[in-house]
N, C-alpha and C positions, 0 to 999 in steps of 0.2 A: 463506417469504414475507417473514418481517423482514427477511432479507438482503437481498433484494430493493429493501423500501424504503425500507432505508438505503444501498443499494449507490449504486444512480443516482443519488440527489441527491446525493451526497458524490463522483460523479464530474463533475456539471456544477457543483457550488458551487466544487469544488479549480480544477475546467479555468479557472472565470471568475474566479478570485483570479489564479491564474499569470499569466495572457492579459492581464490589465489592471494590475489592482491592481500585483505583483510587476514588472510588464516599467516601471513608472512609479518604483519605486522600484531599481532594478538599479545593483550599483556594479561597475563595471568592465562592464558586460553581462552580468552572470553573475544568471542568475534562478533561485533553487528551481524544482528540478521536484516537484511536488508530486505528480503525478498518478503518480511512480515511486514515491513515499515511499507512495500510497495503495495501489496494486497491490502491492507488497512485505508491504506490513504487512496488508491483506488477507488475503493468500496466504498469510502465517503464520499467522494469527489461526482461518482459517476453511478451508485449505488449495487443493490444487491446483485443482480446479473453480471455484472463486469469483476466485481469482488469475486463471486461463485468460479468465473472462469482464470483470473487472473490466479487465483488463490490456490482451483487444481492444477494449473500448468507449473506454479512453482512450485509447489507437492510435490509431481511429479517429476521436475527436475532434478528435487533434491531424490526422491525416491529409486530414480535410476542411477545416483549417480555416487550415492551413500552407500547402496544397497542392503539398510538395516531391513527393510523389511517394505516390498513392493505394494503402494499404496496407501501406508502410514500415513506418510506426510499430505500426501495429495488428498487424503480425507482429511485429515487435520486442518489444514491451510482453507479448503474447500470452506467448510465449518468457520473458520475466522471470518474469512472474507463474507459470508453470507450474515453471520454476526454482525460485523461491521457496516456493512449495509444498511442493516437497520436505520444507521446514524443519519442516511440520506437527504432525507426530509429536511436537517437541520441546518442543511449543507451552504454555508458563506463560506466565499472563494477568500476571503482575509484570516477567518477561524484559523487559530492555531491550535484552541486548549480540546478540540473534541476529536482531533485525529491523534492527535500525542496520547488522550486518552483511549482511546481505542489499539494504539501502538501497546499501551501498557498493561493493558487488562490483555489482548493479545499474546504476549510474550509472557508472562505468567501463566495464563491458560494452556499453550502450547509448551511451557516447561514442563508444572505439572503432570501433564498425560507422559512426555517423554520420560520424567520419571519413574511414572506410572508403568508406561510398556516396558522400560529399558533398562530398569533396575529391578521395581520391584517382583516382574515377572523373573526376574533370574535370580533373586535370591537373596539384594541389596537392597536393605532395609534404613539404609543410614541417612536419611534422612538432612540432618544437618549438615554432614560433608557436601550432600548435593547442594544445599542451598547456597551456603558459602564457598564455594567451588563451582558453582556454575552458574545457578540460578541468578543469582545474585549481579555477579560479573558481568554475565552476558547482558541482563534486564538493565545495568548503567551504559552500556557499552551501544547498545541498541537504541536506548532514549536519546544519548547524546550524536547518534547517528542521524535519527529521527529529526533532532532539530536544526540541522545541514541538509537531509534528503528531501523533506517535503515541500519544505521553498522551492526546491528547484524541482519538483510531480509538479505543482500547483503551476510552475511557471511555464513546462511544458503544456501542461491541460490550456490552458490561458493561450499559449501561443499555436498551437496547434489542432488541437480537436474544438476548440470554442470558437471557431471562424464563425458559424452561424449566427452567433449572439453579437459580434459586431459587424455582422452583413445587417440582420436584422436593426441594428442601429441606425446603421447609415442609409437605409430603406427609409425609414421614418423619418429621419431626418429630410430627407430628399422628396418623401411625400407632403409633409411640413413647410418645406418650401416653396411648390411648386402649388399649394393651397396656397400659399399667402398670396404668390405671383400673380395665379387666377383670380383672387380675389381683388388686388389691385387694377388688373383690367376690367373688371366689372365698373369698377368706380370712375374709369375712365368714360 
């Protein structure tokens, strides 16, 4: 349930920084996607499932709200985040280099296909203009996003959805104690 809800607001507060904030500040036109940096780092942090859903709902939001083409993105993003999941297994809450890595192979891949549906199905073959005009821009712009946004996912995850992990601490600890306690009355 804390996934939950922390998951949706941290996909409408990312959608409406990108969407405004970010596209008012863009150099070159290259805007952080942020809502990649969230699915990726998600899908590390919490694995395949939470990536799969985080990843269609920000699909989805860009997909209603771009309207290049309804359900593009939302399989797209979908596809990321289930990718990224994989990563799970390897998952240390201090790792920095394997969610940045999944940010980047992410945002290449999802160029790519944009490419792919958005140029070269209309006719636009250019190849280099894209790379240097978008690809390119965007994939620095995103990295450097990346390493201001995930500190503060990991520091939310940590303070909010990870309660369990330090109940279960303080559980042990307190069962630790009150073994030694009993044991001291024994010797009494």
């Amino acid at each position: 349930m804390r996934k939950l809800i922390t998951g949706i607001p941290a996909v409408f507060f990312l959608f409406l920084i990108q969407s405004s904030v970010l596209r008012g500040l863009a150099l070159s036109g290259a805007v952080p996607n942020l809502l990649l940096i969230l699915c990726c780092s998600y899908a590390y942090m919490r694995g395949q499932r939470s990536g799969i859903w985080i990843g269609f709902f920000s699909g989805l939001l860009l997909d209603i709200f771009l309207m290049d083409g309804l359900g593009t993105y939302a399989m797209l993003y979908l596809y990321i985040g289930f990718l990224a999941g994989l990563t799970h297994p390897l998952y240390e809450a201090r790792g920095f280099k394997l969610p940045l890595l999944c940010v980047f192979v992410g945002d290449i891949a999802l160029s790519l296909v944009q490419y792919l549906i958005f140029y070269v199905l209309r006719g636009d073959f250019r190849f280099g203009v894209y790379l240097t005009g978008r690809l390119l821009p965007e994939l620095l712009a995103t990295m450097l996003a990346s390493v201001a946004v995930y500190p503060l996912l990991l520091w939310i995850e940590e303070r909010f959805v990870n309660i369990e992990a330090d109940e279960k601490k303080k559980q042990a600890e307190y069962d630790m104690a009150a073994l030694a306690e009993s044991g001291e009355r024994r010797e009494d």
